[in-house]
N, CA and C of each residue as an Amber inpcrd file, in Angstrom:
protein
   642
 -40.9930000 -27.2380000 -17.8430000 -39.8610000 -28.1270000 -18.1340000
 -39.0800000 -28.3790000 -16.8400000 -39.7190000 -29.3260000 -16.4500000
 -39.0150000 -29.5600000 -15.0100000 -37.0670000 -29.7550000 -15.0350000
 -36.9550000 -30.6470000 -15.9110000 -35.6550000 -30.7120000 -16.2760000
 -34.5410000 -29.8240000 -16.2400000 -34.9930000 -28.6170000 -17.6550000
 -34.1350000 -27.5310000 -17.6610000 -34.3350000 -26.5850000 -16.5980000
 -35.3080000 -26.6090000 -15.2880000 -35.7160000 -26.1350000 -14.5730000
 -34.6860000 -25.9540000 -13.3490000 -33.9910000 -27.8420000 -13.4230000
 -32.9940000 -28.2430000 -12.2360000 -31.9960000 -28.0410000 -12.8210000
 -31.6440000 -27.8340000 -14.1280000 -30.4410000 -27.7720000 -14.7260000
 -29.7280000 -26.0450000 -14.1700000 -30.8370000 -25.2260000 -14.6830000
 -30.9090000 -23.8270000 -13.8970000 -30.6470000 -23.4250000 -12.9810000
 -31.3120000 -24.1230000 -11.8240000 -31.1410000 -23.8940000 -10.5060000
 -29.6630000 -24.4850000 -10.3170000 -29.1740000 -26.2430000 -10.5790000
 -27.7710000 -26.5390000 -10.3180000 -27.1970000 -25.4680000 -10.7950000
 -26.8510000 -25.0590000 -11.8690000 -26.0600000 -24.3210000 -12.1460000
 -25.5360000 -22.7410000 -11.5090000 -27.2180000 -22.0110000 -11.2210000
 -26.6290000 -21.0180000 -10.8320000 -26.2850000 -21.2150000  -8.8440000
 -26.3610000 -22.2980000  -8.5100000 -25.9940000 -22.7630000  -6.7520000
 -24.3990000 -22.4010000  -7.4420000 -24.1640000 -23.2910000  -8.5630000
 -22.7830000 -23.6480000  -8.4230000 -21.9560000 -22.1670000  -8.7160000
 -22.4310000 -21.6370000  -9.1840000 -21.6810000 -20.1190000  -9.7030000
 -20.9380000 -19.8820000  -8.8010000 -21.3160000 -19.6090000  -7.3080000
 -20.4040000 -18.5630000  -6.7090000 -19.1280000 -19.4880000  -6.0580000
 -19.4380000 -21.5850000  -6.3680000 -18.2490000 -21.8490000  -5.7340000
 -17.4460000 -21.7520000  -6.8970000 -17.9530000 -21.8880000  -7.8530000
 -16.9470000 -21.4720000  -9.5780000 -16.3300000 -20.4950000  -9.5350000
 -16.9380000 -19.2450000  -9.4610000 -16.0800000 -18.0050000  -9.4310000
 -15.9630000 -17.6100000 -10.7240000 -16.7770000 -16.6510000 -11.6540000
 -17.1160000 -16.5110000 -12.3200000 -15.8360000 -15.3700000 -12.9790000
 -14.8400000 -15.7390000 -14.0730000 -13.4420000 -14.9280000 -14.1370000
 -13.9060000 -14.0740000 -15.4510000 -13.0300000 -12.9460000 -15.0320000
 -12.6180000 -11.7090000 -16.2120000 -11.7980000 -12.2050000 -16.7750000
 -11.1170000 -12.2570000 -17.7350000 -10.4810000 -12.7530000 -19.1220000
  -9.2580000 -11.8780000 -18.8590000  -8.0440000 -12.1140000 -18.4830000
  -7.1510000 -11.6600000 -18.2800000  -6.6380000 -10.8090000 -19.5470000
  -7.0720000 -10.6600000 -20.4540000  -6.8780000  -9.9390000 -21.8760000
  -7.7570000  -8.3990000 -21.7220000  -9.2790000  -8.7420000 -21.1600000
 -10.3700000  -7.6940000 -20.9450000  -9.6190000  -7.1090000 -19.7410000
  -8.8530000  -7.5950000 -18.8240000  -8.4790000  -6.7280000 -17.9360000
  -7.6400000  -5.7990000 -17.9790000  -6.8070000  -6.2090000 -19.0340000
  -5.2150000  -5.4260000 -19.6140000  -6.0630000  -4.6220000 -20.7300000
  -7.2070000  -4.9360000 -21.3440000  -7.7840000  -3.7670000 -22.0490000
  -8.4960000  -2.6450000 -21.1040000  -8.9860000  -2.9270000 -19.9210000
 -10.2260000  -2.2630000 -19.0530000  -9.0980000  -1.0520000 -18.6550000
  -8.1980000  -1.6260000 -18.5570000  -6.3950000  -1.0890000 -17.6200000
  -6.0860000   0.1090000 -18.5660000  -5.8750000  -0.3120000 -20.3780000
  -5.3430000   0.4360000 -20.7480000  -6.6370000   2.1470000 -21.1010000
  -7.7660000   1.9370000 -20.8560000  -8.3020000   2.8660000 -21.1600000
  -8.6610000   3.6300000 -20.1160000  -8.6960000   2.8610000 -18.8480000
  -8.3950000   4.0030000 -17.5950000  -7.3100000   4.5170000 -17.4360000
  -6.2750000   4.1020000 -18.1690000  -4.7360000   5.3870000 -18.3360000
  -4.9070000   6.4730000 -18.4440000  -3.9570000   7.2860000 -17.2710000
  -3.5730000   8.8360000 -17.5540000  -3.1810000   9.0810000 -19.1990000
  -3.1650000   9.7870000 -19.6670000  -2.4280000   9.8990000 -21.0500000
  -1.3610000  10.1070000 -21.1670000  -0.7850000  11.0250000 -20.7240000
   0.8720000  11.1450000 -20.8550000   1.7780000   9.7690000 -20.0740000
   1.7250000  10.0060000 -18.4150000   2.4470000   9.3000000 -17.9230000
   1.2050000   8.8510000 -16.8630000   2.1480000   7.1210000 -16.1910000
   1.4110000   6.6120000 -14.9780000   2.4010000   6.2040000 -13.9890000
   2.0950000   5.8440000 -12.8470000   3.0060000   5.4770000 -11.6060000
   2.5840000   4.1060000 -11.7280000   3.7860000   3.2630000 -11.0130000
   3.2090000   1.6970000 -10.2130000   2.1130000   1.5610000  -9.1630000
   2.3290000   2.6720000  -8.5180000   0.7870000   2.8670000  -7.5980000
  -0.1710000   3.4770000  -8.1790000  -0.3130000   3.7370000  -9.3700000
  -1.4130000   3.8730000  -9.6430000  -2.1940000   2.2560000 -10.6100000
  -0.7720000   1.6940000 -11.3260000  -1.2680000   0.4390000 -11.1300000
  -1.9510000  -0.7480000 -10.4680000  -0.8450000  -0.4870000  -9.5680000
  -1.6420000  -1.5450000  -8.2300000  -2.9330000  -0.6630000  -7.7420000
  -2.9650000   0.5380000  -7.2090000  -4.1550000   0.9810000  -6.9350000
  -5.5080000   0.5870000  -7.9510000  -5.2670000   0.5340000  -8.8370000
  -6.3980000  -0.1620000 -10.0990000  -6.6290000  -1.0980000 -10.1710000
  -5.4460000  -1.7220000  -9.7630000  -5.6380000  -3.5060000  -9.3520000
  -5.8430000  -3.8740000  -7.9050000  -6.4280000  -3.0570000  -7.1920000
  -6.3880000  -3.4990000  -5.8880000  -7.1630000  -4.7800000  -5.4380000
  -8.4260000  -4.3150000  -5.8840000  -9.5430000  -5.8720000  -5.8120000
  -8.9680000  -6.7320000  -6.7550000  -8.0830000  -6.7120000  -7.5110000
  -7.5290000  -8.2870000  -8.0600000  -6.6330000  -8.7530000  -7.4300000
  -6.3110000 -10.0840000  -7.5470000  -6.1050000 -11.3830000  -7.1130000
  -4.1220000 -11.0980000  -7.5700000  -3.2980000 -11.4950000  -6.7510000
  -2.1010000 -11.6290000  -6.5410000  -1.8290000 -11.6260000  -8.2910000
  -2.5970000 -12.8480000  -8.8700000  -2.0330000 -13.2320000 -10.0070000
  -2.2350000 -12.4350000 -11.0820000  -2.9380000 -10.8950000 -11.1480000
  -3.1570000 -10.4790000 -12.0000000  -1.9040000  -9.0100000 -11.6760000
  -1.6000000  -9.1680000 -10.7180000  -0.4960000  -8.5010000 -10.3860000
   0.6300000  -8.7610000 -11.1240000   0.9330000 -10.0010000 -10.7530000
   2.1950000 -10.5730000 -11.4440000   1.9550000 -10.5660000 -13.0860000
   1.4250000 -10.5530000 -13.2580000   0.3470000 -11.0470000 -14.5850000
   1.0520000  -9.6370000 -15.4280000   0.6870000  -8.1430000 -15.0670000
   1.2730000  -6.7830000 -15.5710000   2.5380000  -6.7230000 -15.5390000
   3.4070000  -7.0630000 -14.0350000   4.5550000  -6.6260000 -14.0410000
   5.8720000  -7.9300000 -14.4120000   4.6920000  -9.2620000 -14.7950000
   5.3300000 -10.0760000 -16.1450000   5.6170000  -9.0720000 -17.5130000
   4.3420000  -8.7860000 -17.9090000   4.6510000  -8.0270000 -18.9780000
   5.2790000  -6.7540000 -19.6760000   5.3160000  -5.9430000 -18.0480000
   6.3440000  -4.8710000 -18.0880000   7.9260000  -5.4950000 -18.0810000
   8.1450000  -6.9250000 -17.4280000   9.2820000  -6.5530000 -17.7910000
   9.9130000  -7.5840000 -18.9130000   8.9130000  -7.4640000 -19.4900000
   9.5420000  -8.4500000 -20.8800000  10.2630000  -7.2210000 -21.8070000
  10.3390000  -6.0780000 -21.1540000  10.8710000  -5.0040000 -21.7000000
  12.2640000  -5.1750000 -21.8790000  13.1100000  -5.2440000 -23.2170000
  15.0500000  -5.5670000 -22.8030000  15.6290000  -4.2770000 -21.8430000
  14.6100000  -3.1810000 -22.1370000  15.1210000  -2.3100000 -21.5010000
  14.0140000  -1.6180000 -20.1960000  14.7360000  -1.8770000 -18.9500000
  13.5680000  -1.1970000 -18.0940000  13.0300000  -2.5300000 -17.0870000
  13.3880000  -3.3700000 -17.0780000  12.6810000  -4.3940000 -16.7890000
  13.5150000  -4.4470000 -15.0830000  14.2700000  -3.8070000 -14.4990000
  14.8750000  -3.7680000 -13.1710000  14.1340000  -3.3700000 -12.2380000
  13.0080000  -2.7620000 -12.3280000  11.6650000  -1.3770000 -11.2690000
  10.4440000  -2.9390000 -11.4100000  10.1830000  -3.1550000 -12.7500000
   9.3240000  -4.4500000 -12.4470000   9.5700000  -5.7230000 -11.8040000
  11.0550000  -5.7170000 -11.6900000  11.5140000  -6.8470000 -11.2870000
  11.3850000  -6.9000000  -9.8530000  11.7720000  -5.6570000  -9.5790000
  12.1830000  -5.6600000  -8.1710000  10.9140000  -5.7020000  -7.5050000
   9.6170000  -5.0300000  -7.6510000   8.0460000  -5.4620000  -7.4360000
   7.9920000  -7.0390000  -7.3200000   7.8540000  -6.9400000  -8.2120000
   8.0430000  -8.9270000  -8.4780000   8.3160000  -9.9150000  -7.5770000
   9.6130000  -9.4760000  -7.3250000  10.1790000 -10.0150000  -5.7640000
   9.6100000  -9.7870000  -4.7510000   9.2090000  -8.5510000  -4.8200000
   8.2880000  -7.8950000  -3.3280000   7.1120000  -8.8580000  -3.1610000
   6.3570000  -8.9460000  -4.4210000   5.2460000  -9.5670000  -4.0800000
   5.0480000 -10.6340000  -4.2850000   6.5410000 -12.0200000  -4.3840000
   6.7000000 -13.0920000  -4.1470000   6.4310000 -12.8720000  -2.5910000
   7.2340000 -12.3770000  -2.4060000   8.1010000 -12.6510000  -0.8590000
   6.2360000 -12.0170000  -0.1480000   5.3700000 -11.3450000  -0.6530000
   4.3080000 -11.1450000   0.3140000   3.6980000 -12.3970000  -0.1620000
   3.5300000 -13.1180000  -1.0530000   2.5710000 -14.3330000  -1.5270000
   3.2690000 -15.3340000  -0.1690000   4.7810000 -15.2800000  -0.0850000
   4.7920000 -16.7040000   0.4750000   4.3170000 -16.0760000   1.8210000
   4.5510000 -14.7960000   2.5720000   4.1030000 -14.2380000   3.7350000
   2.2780000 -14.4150000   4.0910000   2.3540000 -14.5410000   3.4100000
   0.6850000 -14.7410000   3.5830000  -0.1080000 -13.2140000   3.7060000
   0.7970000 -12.4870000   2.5400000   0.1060000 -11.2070000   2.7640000
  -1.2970000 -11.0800000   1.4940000  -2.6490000 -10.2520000   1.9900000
  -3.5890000 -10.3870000   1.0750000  -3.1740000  -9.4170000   0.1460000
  -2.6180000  -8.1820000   0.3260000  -2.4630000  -7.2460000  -0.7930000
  -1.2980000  -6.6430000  -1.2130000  -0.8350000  -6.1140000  -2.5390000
   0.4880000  -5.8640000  -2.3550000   1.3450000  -4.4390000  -1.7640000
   2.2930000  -4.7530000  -1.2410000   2.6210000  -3.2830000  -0.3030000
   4.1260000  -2.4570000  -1.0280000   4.2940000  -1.8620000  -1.1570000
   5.6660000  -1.1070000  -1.9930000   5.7160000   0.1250000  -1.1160000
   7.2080000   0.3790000  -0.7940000   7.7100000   1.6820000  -0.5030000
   7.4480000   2.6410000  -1.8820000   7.3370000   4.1010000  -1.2080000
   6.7680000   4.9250000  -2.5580000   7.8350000   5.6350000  -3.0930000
   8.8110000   5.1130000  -3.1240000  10.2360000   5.2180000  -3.6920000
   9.7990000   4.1530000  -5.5870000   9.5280000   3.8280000  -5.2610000
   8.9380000   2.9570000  -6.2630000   7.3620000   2.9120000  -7.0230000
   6.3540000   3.3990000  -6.2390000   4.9520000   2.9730000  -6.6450000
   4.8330000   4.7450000  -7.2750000   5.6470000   5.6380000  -6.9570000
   5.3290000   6.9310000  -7.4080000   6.7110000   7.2000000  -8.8830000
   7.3390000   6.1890000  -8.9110000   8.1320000   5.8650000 -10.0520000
   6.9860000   7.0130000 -11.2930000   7.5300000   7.5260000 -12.2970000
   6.8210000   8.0280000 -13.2340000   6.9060000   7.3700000 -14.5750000
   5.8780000   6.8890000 -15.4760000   7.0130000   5.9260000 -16.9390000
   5.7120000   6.5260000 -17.4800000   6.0020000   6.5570000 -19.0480000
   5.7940000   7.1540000 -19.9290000   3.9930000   5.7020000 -20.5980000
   3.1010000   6.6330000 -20.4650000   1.8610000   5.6830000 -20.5280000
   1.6750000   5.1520000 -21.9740000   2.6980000   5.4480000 -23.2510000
   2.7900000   5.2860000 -24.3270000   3.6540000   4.0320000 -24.4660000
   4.2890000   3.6870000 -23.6880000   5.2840000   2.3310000 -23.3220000
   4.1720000   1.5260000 -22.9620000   3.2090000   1.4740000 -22.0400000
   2.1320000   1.0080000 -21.8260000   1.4760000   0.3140000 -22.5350000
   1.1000000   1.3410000 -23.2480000   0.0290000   0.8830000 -25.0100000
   0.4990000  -0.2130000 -25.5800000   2.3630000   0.2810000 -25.7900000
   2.7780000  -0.4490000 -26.6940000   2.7520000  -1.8530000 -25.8810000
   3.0160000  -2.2320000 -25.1030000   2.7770000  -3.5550000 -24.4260000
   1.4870000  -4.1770000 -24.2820000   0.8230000  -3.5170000 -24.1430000
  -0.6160000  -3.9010000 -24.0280000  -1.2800000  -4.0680000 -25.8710000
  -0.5500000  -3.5020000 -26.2230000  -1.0400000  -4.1310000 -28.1400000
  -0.5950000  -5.1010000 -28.1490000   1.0160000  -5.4120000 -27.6750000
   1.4410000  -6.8770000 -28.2500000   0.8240000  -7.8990000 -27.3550000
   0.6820000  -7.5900000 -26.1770000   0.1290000  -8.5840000 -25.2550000
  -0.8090000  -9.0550000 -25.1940000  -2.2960000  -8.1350000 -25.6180000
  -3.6910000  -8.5220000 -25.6180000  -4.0150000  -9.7030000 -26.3400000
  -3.4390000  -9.6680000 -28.0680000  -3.4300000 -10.7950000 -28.4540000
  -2.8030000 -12.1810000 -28.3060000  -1.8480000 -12.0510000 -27.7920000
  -1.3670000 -13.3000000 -27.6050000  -2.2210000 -14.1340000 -26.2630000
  -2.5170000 -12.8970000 -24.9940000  -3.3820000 -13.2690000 -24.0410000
  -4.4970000 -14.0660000 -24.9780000  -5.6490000 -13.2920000 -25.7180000
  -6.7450000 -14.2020000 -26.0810000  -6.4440000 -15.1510000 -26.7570000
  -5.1450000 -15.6920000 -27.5680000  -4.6630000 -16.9690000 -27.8570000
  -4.6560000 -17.6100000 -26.8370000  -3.8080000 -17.8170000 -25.7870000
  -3.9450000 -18.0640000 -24.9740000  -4.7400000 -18.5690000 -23.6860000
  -6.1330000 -17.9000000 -24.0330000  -7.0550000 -18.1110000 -23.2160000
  -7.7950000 -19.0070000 -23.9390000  -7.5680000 -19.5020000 -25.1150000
  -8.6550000 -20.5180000 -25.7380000  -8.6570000 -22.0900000 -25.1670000
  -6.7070000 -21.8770000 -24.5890000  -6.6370000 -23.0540000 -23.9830000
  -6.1460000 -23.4180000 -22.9430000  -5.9070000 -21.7680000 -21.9560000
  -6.3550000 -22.0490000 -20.9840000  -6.9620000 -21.8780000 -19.9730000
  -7.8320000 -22.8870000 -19.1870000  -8.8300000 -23.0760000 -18.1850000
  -8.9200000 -24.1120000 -17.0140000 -10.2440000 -24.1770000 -16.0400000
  -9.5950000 -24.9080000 -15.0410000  -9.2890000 -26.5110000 -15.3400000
  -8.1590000 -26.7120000 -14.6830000  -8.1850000 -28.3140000 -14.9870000
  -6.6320000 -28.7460000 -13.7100000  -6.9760000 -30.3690000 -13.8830000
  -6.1940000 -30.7830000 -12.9220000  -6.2990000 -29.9830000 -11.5620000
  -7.4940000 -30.1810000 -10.6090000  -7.6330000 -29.4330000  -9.2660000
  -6.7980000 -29.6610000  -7.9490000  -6.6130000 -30.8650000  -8.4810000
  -5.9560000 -31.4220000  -7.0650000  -4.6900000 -31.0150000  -7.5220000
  -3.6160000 -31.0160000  -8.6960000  -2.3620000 -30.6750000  -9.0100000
  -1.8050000 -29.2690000  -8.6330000  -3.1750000 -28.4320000  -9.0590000
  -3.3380000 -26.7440000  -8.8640000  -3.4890000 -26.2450000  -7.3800000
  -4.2350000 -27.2920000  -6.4980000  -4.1250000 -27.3220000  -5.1600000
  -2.5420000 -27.1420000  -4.4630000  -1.8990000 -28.0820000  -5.1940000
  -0.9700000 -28.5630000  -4.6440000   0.2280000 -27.1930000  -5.2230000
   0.2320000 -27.4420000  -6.2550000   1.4330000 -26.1200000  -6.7970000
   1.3600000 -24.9970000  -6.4050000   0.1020000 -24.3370000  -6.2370000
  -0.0510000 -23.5380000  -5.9120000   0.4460000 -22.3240000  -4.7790000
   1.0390000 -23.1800000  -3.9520000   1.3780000 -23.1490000  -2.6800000
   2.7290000 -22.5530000  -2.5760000   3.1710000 -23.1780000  -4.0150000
   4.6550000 -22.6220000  -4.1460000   4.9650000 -21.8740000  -5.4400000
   3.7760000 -20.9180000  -5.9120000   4.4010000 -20.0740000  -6.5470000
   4.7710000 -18.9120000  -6.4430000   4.9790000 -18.2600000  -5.2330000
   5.5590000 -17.4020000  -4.5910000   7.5180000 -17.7260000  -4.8550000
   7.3660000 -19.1220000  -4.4310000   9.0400000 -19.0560000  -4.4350000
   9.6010000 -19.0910000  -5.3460000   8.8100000 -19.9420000  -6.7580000
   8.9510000 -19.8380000  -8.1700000   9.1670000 -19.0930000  -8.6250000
   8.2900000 -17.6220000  -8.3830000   8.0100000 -16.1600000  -9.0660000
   9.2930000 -15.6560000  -8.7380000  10.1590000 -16.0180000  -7.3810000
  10.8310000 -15.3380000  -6.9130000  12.1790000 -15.7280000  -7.4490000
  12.4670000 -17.3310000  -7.8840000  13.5350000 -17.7450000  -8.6030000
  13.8570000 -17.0150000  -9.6400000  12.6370000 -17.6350000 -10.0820000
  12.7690000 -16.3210000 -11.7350000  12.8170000 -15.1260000 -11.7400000
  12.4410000 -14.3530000 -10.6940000  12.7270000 -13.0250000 -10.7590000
  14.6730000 -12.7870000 -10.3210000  14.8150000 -13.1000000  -9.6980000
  16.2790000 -13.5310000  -9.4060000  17.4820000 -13.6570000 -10.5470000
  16.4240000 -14.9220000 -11.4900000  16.9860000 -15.2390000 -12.5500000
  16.9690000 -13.8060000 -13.7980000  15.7940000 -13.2070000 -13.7780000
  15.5710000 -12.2750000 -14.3570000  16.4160000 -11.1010000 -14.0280000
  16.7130000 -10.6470000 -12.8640000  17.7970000  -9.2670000 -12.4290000
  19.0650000  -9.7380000 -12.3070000  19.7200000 -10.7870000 -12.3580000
  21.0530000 -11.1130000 -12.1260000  21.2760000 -12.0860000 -13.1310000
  20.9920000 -12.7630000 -14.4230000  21.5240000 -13.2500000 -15.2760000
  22.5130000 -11.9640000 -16.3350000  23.9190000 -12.0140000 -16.5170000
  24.4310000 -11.5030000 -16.8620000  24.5510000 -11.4140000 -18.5090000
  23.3570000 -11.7240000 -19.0540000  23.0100000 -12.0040000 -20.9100000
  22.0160000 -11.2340000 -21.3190000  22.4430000 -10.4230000 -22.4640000
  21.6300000  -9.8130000 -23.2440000  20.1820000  -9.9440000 -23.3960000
  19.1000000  -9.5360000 -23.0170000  17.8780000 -10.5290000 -23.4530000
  17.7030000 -10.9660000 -22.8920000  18.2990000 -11.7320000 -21.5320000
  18.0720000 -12.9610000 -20.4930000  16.7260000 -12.6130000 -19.5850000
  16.4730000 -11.1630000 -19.6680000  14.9920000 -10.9720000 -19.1260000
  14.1280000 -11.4090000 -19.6980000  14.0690000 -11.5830000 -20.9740000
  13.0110000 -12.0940000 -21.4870000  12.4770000 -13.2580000 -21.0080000
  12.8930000 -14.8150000 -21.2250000  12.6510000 -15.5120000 -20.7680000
  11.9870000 -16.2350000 -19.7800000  12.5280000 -15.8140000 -18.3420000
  11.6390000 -15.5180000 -17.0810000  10.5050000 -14.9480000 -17.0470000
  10.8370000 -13.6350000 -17.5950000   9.4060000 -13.1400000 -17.9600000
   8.2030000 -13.5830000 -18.5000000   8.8700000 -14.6610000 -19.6370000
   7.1680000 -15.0890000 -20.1980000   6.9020000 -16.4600000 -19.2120000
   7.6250000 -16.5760000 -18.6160000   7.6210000 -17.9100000 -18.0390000
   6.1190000 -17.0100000 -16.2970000   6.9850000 -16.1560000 -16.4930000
   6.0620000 -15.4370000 -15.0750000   4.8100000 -14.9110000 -15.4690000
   4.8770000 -14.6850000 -16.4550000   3.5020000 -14.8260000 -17.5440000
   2.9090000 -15.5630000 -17.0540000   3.6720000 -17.0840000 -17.4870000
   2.8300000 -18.6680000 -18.0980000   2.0200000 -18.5220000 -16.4080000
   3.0410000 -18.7940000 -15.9170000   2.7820000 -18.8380000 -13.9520000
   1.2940000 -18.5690000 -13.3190000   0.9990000 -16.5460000 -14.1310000
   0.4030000 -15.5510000 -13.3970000  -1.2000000 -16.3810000 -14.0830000
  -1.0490000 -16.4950000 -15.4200000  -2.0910000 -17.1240000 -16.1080000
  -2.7580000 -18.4250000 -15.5920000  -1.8030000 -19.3860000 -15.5870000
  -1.8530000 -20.5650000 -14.7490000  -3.0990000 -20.7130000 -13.1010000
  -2.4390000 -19.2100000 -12.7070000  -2.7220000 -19.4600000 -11.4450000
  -4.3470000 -18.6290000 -11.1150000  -4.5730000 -17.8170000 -12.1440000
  -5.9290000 -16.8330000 -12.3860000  -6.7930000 -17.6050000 -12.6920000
  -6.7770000 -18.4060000 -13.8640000  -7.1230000 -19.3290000 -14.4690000
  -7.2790000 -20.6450000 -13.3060000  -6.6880000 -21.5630000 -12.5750000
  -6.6970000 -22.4130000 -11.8490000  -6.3470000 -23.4280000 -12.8580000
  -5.4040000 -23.2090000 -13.8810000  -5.0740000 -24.5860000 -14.7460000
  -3.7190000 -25.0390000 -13.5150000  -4.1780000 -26.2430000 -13.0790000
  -2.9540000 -26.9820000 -12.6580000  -1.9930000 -27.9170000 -13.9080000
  -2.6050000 -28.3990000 -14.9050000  -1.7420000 -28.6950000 -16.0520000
  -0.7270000 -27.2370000 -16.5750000  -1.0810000 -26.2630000 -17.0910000
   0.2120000 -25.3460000 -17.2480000   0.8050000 -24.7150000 -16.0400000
  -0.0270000 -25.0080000 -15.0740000   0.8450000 -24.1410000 -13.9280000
   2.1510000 -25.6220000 -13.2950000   1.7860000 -26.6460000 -14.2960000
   3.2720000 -28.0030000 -13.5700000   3.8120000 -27.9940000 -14.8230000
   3.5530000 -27.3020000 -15.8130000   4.4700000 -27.1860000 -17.4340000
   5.5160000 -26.0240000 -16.8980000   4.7260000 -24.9540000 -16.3950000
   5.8750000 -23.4130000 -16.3240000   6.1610000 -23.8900000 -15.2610000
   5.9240000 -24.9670000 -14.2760000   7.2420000 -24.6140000 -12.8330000
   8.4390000 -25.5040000 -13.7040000   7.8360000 -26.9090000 -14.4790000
   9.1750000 -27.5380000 -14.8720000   9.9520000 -26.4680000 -15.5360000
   9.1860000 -26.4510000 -16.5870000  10.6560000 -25.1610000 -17.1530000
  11.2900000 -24.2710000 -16.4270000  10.8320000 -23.6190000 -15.5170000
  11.5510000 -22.9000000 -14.3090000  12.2670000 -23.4430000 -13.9860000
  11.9770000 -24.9040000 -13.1470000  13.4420000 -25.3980000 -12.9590000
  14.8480000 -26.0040000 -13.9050000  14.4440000 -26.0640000 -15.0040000
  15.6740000 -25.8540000 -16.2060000  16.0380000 -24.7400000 -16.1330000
  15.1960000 -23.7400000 -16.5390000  15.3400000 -21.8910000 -16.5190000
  16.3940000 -21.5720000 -15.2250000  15.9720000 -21.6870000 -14.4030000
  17.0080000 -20.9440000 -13.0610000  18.2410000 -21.9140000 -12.6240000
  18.1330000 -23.0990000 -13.3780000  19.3420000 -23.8700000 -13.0400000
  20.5570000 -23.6320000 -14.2360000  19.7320000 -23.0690000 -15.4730000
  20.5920000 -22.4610000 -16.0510000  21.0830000 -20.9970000 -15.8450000
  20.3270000 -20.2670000 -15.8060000  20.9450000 -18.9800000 -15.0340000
  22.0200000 -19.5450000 -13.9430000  21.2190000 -19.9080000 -13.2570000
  22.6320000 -20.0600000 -12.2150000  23.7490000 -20.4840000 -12.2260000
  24.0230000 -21.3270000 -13.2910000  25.4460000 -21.4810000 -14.1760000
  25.7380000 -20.4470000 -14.7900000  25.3810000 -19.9320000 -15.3160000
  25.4060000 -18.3970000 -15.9100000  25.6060000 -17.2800000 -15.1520000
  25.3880000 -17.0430000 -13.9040000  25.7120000 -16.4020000 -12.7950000
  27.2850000 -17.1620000 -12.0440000  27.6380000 -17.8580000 -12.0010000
  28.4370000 -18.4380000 -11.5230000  29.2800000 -18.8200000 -12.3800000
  29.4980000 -18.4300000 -13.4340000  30.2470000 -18.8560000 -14.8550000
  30.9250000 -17.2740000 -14.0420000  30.0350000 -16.4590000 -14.6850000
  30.5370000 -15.0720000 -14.5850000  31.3450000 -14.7170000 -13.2810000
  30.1460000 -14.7960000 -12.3830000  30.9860000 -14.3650000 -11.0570000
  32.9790000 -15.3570000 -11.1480000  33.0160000 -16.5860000 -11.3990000
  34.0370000 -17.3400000 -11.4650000  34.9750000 -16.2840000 -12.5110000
  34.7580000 -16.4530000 -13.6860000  35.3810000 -15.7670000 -14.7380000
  36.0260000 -13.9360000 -14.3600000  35.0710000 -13.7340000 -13.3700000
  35.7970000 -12.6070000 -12.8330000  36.6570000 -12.4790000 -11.7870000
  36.8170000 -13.3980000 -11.3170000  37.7670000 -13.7430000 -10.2760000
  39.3340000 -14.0990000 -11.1210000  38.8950000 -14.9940000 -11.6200000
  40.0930000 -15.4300000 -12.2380000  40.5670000 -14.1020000 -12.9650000
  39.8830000 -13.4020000 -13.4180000  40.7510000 -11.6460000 -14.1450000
  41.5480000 -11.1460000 -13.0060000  40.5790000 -11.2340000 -11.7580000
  41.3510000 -10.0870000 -10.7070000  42.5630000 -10.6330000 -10.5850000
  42.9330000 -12.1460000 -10.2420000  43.6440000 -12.8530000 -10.3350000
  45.0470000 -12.5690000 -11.3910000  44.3970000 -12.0550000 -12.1270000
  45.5960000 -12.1540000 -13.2620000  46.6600000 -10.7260000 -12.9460000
C-alpha cells in the first residue's frame, strides 16, 4: 500500500517537530503517586519537575494557590519564576528558605482530586491552534503571570486569590498546550482582572490614609 506507506512515513518525520505532549492531568497524577506520604517540600516539587517546561511549573503552583488559605509561599514562587521566564532563564531557581518549606502531602491529594478532573475537561478542548497568535503572546507571559501574581498577594478581599489563580491556570495550560486562542482569552481577562485589583489596592491604600488623617 504505497499510500498508507507515505502517510506513515509523513507522519512519523513530523513527530519530533510536533512534540509529542503528556496530558497535563497524567502529570498531576504521575506527581501525586511519587509523593512522600506524610509531608513534601517545593524542591522536591520542582526537583520532579525539572525536565518540564516552565508551564507545567506554573501549572502546580496555579493550583496550590487556589488555596484561600496558604496561597502567599506559592505566590511568591510564581513571581520568581515570572521574573526568570522574562530573564530568559531555562530552569527554575529558589532560595532554600522556601524550596525546603515543609506542607503537609495530604493538602496535596486534596488538590490534585479536585484538579485532575476539571484538567481532563479541559483538555478535550484544549489544543494547538492559532500558531502565529501563540507565537506572538507567548512572549509575554512572564509579565502576565507576574500581574496576576501581584494581583493575587496584594488584593486586599477575601477569596481574591482565587481568581488569578485560575486565570494562571488558564495561562499555564494555554501555553503547554500551544493554544494561542485561550492563551488571548486568559491574557484579556487578565487585563480586566489586574485593572480591577488595582482599584482595589488603591481604594484601600486611599481609604487608609484618609483614617490616619482623621
Amino acid at each position: 500500500m504505497p499510500w498508507s506507506k507515505m502517510l506513515r512515513s509523513t507522519y512519523r518525520t513530523r513527530l519530533p517537530a510536533t512534540r509529542e505532549r503528556t496530558p497535563s492531568s497524567r502529570v498531576l497524577a504521575d506527581l501525586l503517586r511519587q509523593a512522600p506520604p506524610d509531608h513534601f517540600t517545593l524542591g522536591w516539587l520542582l526537583s520532579t519537575l525539572h525536565q518540564r517546561s516552565f508551564g507545567v511549573v506554573i501549572l502546580f503552583l496555579g493550583i496550590l494557590a487556589t488555596a484561600p488559605i496558604g496561597s502567599s509561599v506559592p505566590g511568591i514562587m510564581l513571581a520568581a519564576v515570572a521574573v526568570q521566564m522574562i530573564a530568559g532563564i531555562r530552569e527554575p531557581i529558589f532560595p532554600r528558605f522556601i524550596t525546603n518549606r515543609w506542607l503537609p502531602t495530604q493538602y496535596l491529594f486534596r488538590l490534585g482530586d479536585r484538579a485532575i478532573p476539571v484538567l481532563r475537561y479541559l483538555e478535550r478542548v484544549v489544543h494547538p491552534r492559532w500558531p502565529r497568535a501563540f507565537e506572538t503572546a507567548r512572549r509575554f507571559v512572564g509579565i502576565v503571570v507576574l500581574l496576576l501574581t501581584a494581583a493575587l498577594l496584594l488584593t486586599p478581599i477575601p477569596f481574591s486569590n482565587i481568581p488569578p489563580a485560575v486565570l494562571i491556570i488558564l495561562i499555564a495550560l494555554a501555553y503547554i498546550e500551544e493554544d494561542g486562542l485561550l492563551l488571548c482569552l486568559a491574557f484579556l481577562f487578565a487585563v480586566i482582572l489586574i485593572s480591577v485589583a488595582s482599584v482595589a489596592v488603591w481604594g484601600t491604600i486611599f481609604g487608609a490614609l484618609l483614617i490616619s488623617d482623621i
